[in-house]
Structure formats: C-alpha cells, structure tokens
N, C-alpha and C positions, 0 to 999 in steps of 0.2 A: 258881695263877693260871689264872681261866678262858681257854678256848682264844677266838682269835676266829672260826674254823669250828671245830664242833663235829659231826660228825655221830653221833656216840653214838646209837644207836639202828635207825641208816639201816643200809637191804641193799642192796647193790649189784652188778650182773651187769654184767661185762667180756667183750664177746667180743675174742678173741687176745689173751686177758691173760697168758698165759706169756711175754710177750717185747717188747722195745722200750718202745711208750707205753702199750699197755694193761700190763704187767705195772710200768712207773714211776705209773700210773695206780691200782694196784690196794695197791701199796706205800702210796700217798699217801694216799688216802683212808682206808685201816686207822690211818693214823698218826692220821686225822683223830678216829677214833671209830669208823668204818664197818666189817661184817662184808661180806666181797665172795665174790661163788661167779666164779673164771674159767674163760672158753671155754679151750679150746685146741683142735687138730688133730690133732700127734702126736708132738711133744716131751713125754714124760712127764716126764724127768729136770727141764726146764726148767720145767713146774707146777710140778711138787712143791718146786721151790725156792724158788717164789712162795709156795706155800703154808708151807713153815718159813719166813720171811721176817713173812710174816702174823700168822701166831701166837706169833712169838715178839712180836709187838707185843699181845700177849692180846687178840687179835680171829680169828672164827673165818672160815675163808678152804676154801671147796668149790672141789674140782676134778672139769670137765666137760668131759670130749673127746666134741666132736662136730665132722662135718659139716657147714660152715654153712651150706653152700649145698643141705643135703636138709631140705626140711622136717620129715619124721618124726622127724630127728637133734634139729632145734632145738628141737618140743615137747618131746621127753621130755628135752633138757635145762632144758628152762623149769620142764617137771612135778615135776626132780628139786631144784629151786630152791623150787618154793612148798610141796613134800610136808615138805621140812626148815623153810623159815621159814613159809611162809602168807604173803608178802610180798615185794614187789621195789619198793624204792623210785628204785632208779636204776639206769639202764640205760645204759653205755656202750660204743655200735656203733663196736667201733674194728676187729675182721680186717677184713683186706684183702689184696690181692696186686698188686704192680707190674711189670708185664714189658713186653718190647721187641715192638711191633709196626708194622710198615711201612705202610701204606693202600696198594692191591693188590698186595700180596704176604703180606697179615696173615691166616692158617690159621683161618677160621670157628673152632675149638677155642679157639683164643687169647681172640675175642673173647668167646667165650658163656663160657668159664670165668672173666672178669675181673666179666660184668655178673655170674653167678652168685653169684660171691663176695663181691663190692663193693657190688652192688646186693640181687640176692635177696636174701639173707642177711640184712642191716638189716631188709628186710622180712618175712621171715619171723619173726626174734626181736623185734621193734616190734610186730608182728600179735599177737602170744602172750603180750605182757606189758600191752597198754594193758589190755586188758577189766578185769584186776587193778590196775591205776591208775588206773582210772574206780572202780571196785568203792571202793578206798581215800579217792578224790576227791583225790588227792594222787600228785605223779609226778616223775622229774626225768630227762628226756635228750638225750644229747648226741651226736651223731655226729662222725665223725671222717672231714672228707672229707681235703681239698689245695687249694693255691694253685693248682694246674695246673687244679680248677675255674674257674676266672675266667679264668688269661692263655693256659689250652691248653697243650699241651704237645707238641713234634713228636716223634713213632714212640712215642708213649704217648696216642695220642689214643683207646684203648680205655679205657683208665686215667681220663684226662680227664676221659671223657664220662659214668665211672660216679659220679666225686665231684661233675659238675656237679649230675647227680640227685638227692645225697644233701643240694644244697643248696635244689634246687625244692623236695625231702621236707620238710626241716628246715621251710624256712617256712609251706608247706601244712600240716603238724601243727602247727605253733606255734597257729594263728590256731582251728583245726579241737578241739584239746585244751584249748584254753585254761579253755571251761568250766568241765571238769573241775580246775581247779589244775593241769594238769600245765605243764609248761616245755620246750621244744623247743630246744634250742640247737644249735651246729655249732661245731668248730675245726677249722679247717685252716692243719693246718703247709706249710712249706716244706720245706729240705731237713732234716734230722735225724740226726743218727747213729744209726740201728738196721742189723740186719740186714737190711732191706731195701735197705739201700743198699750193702753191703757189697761189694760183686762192683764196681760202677762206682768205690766209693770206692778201692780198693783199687790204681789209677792214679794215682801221688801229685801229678803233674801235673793231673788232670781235677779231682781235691779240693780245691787249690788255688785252682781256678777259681773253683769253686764259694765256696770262702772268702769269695775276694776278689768273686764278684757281689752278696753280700750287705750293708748297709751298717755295720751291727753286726760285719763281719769274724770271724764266729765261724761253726760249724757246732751248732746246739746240742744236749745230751743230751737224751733220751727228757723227762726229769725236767722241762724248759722247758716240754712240752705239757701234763704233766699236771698240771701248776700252773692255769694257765688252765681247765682241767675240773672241776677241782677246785672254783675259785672256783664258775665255772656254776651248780655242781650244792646251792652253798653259800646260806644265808639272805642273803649281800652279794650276789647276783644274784638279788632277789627278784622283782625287777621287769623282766627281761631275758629276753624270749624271740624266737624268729624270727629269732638272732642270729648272724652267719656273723664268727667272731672270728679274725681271722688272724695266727698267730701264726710270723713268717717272717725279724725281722729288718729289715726293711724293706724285702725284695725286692720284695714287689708289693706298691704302693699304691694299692691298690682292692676297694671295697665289692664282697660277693658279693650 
C-alpha cells in the first residue's frame, strides 16, 4: 500500500536532533522515507541512538556535533552534509535553549547566549543551505519557534523575543524563496514534554497547572510536533508557505 507521505528520496538536516522534537522529528520522517543527518551539541550517547533508531528503519541517519551558534561549526557541518549527499532537501531549525531571565536583573550573557542560539544559529545553518536550494530549485523549511512568540511570556522574555524573530524570518523567506520552489514554514509548540521542561516540570503541582491551562487537558509528547512538520515538509502542504502553525492545544488562539 502506497504511503500517503512518501518522502523516499528526500535529505533532511535537523538541528538538535538528538532529543525531544527534533530527534521525534528525525525518527518521523526516516519512517517517512527520508535519509536525515542530525545536529547535535554534546550528548553523543543520545545521537547515536537516533541514529540506531534510523537505520534500523533502513534509512541512512549522519551524525554532526556542532556549535550552532559559531558559524565555522555550522559550515563544516553543512559541508559534511552535501560532501556525503550533494543535497539538503529539508531543513529543520529546531535547537534552541529556554532559560529564566528577569528584565533588570537578566546577566547580558543570558541574553546574547539565547539570541546566539535561537536566533544566530537558524541563521547561520538557513544562510549555508538556501544557495543549494536555489541551486536544486527545490527546498523545504520549517522552523521551530513557540507560542510564547505571539502572547510573550514573563522572565523568558529573552526566549520570547528570539522565537518572535524566527516568525518575522519565516515569513520574510516564505515570500523572498518562493521563486525558487522553496517553502518556509514555522511550528510553534506550546508546552511539550521534552527535556527542556524537565527541571519546571518536575513540581507536580506547577505540571498540573500547566495541564489544566490547556484545553485539550494533556501535555503533549515530542511526537505531537513532529507530525505537524512532517506534514509541512510533505507534497499535502504543497501550497502552504509563510505559515506560522500552532500546535499548543488550544492554549493560544491566535495567528502569528
């Protein structure tokens, strides 16, 4: 029985794909067809198990620890992407980092390390793969900001302000790429069970909260967002780009 996404053929690069939605994100799409190379930082044990994971789906799965936020890191991870395939069909900017910061008491370090990573980084791995998806005339990406772009979010308004960016990006490449065939898209979760939440979740009280602010009543697995990306990046979203998809629950209802 044909699949109804089929990506067979497609390459796909995940940064912070060792964990959470990029590594639910990296599982998915190999299921789909797809051969994926993931970022990572510096969990090796945690690649590598993406990568057995991958391949036992008989699809071939690269792993690239780099720095996102230094660009010489990012080219020569891009470089080690196109020397093996010659091709990046889909690129999904999902590292990121979410920490507590106050507004006058928040440590300049806090904030330059959040746009570094959150923001830089998209930009520097986006900058190093469009020339080869103009080159191919064919492109598919998706970033992965938060709902905290839209309704803000207090003592994380460093956080905030880096995924509100990644949704001006998103549209500004949609309209800027389009020529080219490529797709721009954006998902942004709300709250999510990854490691990133691990440290707040772990107040069974504050979890709880959070449960019950959502109307759907649930906190969802990694695997909820990378459905949605998935689609995106799929021939059923052929015609969907500049698209800020919020995938939360029904915590916020509202257009980014």
């Amino acid at each position: 029985m044909p699949r109804i996404i089929d990506l067979t053929g497609k390459r796909a690069l995940i940064t912070g794909g060792s964990r959470g939605i990029g590594r639910a994100t990296a599982i998915l799409l190999a299921e789909a067809g797809a051969d994926v190379a993931i970022h990572y930082r510096n969990n090796d044990q945690a690649a590598f198990e993406v990568k057995k994971i991958v391949e036992e789906k008989g699809r071939e799965c690269l792993v690239l620890k780099a720095e996102i936020s230094r660009k010489d890191e990012v080219e020569r991870m891009v470089r080690s992407c196109l020397e093996r395939w010659e091709r990046i069909d889909i690129l999904v900017n999902n590292a990121g980092i979410w920490t507590y910061g106050e507004m006058g008491n928040m440590p300049e370090k806090v904030w330059r390390e959040t746009m570094a990573v959150n923001l830089d980084g998209v930009y520097y791995v986006t900058n190093a793969v469009v020339p080869w998806m103009k080159k191919q005339k064919q492109g598919w990406i998706v970033n992965v900001a938060s709902t905290a772009a839209v309704r803000g979010e207090a003592f994380h308004s460093h956080y905030a302000a880096s995924k509100g960016a990644l949704v001006s990006l998103t549209k500004s490449l949609a309209v800027e790429l389009a020529p080219d065939n490529i797709r721009v898209n954006c998902v942004a979760p709300g709250w999510v069970e990854t490691d990133m939440c691990t440290e707040v979740f772990s107040d069974p009280e504050f979890k709880e909260r959070v449960r019950q602010s959502i109307p759907l009543k649930r906190i969802p697995p990694p695997e909820d967002i990378a459905g949605p990306i998935l689609f995106l990046v799929s021939d059923l979203a052929v015609h969907i780009t500049g698209e800020i998809l919020n995938v939360n629950g029904g915590s916020v209802l509202c257009g980014g």
